[in-house]
N, C-alpha and C positions, 0 to 999 in steps of 0.2 A: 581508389577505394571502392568502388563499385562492385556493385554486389556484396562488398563483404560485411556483417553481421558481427564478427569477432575482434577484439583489440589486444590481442595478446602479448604480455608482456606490459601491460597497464597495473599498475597495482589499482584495485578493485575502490579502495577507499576514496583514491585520488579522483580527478576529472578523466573523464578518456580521452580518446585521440578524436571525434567527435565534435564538431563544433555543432553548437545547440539553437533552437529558435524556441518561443513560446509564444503562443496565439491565443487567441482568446475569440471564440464561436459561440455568437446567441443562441438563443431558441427558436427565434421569430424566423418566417421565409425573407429575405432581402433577392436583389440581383443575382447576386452571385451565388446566393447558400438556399439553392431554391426547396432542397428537402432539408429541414435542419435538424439536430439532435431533438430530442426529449427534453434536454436542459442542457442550460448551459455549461462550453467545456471550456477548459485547459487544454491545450495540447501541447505537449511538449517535444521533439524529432530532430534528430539528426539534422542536418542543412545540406550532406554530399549523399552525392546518390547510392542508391542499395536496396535490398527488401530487410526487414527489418522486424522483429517479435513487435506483437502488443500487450500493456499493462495497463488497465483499467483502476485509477487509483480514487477510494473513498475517502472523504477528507471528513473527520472527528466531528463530534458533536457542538454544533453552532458556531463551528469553525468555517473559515472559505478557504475554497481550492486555492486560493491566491499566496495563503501563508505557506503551502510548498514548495514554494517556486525553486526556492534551491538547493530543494532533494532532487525533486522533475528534471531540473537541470545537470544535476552529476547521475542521474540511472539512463538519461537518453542521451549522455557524452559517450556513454559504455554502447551503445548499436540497438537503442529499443525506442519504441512510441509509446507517449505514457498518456491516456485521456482520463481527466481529472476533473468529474462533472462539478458541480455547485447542486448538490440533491435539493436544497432547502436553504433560506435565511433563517423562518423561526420555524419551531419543530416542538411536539412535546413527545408524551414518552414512548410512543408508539411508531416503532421504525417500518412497518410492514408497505407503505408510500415508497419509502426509500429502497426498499428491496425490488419491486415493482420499478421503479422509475431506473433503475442500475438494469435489471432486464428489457427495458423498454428500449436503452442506449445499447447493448447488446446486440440485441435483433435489429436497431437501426445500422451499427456498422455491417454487418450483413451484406445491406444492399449493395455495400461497393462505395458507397456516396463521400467517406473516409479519405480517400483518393483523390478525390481535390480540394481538400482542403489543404492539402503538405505542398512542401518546395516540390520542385520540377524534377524527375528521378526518383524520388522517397514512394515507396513501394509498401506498404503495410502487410505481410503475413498473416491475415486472421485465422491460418489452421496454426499458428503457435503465440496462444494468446491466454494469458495469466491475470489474475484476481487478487486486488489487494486492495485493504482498508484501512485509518488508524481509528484507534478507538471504538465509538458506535461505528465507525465505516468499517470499522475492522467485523465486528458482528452482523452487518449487511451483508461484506463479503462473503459469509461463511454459510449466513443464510439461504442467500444465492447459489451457491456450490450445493448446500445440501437440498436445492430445487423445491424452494419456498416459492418462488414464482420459475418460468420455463423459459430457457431461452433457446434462439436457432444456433450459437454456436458452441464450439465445445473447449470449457476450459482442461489447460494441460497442469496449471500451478495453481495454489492458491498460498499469499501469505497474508498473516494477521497480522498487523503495526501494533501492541500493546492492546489486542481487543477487549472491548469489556461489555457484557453482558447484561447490566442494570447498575441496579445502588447495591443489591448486597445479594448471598446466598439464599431464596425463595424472594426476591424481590428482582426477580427477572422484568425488562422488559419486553413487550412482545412485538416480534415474534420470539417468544425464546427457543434461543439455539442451544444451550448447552442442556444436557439429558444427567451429569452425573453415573455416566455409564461409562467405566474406562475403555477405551477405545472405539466407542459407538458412533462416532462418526463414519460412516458411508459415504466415502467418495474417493471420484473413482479419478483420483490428479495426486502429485506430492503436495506436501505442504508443510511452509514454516510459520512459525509462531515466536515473533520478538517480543520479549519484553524489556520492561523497564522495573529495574532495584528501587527505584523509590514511589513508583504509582502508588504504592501499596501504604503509603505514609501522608498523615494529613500535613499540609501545608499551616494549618491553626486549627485551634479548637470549633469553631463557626463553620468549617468547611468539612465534607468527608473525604478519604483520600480519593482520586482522579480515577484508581484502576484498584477498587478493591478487591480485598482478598475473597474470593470465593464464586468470583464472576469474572478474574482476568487471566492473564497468558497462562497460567500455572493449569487452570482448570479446561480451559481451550486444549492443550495441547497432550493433556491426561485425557481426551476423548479421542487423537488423534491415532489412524492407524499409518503404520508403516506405506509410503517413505515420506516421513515426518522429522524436523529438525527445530529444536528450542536454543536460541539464544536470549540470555538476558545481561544488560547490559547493569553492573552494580550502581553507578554513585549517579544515575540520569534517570532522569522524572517522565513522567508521559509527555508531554508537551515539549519534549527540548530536542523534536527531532524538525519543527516548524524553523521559518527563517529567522534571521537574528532580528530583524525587524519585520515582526506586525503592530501595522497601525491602526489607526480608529479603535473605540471602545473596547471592541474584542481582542483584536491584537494586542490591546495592553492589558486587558485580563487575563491573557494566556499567563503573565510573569505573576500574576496573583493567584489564582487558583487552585495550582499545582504546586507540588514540591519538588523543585527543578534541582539540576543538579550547577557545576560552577559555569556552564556556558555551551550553548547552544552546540554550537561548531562541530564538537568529536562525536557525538551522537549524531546528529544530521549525516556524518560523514560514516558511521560508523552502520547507519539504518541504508543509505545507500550503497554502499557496499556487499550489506548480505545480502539485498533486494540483487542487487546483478549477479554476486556468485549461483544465487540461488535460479537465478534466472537462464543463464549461461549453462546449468546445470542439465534445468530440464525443461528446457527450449529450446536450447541449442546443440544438446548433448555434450558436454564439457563442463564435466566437475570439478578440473584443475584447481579452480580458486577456491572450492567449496570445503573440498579435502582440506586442502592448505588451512582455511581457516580454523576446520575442527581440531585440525591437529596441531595448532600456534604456529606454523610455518611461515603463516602470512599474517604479520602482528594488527591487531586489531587497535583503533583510535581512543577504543574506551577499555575499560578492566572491566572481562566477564565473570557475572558470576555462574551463570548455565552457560553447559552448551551439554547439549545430548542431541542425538541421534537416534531414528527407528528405522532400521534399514532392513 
């Protein structure tokens, strides 16, 4: 397997050929990690040797990187490195920290220092390295692309996980990204935009819905120019792309909050899947799976209701 990047002939849903590790890097200097991230990471990689894309993934609002562990795990079965910081435990409405501290981690992989932290072989690509968020991490992402803060390297991809924008239409918060300009985003990478069929739905009366209407994928991706792709996925909530089990306080609010769909599993599997076609696309140059997918060729885990294209 050496040197190779592609598992073709994996159906994209599934695990890949890939055997996977996850690590977990402080902030602090120790022996070993004498320059360290900005914050703490995730990291997720292959175990056999190769060079390999990276994805930079932001994990939802007062959520931990820990509750992705096995999306992290089926996108780096497929031939990618996924760093998966912990921006913040408490946070209020104001993400412009988080925008900052995602460029700060940026400019640190830079240095090269990425490199020892993986198995022995695994090789990191930072000229083919992609931008992804869910939720608020999804609107940090996009923040960052649209160079709210600056960083030393160049993204090629950007995807949104169900991103959302504030609590409602003029109740942005800041930094707000969306402009209400259709296709007024500027930037210079492709980019997808997942959603989810039922963000948009309160879970009770007490609560607002998770990915309202007029702040989430719908209006992300209405400012999107070409080559841009929307999938939304129908009868799955925001939160049902997390592991089947988060624990402690917040992990068991995840099942409250939202209006989830009947179980984790197809959506997780169905978020990691476009995440590598998408990736494989235009990282790797091979859109095999990409096509396949818009065209039903390669059946998808969940029932869509979007799928469009700006090519």
């Amino acid at each position: 397997m050496s040197g190779a990047v592609t598992d073709s002939g994996t159906n994209v849903f599934g695990f890949g050929s890939y055997t996977t590790v996850l690590q977990k890097v402080d902030s602090v200097p120790t022996r070993s990690v004498a320059d360290p991230p900005p914050k703490p990471l995730l990291i997720a990689t292959p175990s056999e040797a190769g060079e390999f894309p990276l994805l930079i993934f932001l994990h939802g609002y007062l959520l931990y990187n820990s509750f992705y562990s096995q999306l992290l795990h089926h996108v780096a079965s497929h031939g990618f490195i996924l760093i998966a910081p912990q921006l913040y435990t408490v946070a209020g409405p104001d993400a412009t920290d988080e925008v900052k501290s995602t460029a700060a981690i940026t400019n640190w992989l830079s240095k090269g220092v990425l490199q020892g932290l993986l198995p022995s072989d695994v090789r990191p690509n930072l000229s083919k390295l992609a931008l992804s968020g869910h939720s608020r991490g999804g609107k940090v992402a996009f923040a960052l692309a649209l160079q709210k803060a600056m960083t030393t390297l160049k993204f090629s991809a950007l995807i949104g996980v169900d991103p959302v924008d504030g609590m409602d239409k003029g109740k942005q918060t800041p930094p707000p990204v969306l402009t209400y300009v259709p296709h007024s985003f500027d930037l210079d990478m492709a980019v997808m935009v997942i959603g989810s069929g039922l963000g948009e739905v309160r879970k009770n009366p007490l609560f607002p819905p998770c990915a309202p209407k007029g702040v989430n994928h719908e209006d992300f991706f209405k400012e999107c120019r070409k080559p841009a792709c929307h999938f939304v996925a129908k009868d799955y909530g925001h939160l049902d792309m997390l592991d089947d089990e988060t624990k402690g306080l917040r992990g068991r609010s995840s099942y409250c909050l939202c209006k989830n769909g009947k179980a984790r599993e197809p959506m997780r599997r169905f978020v990691g899947g476009v995440l590598v076609a998408f990736m494989k696309a235009y990282l790797n140059g091979d859109n095999t799976d990409l096509i396949a997918i818009k065209h039903g060729h390669e059946t998808a885990p969940v029932e869509l209701k979007t799928v469009d294209f700006l090519v």
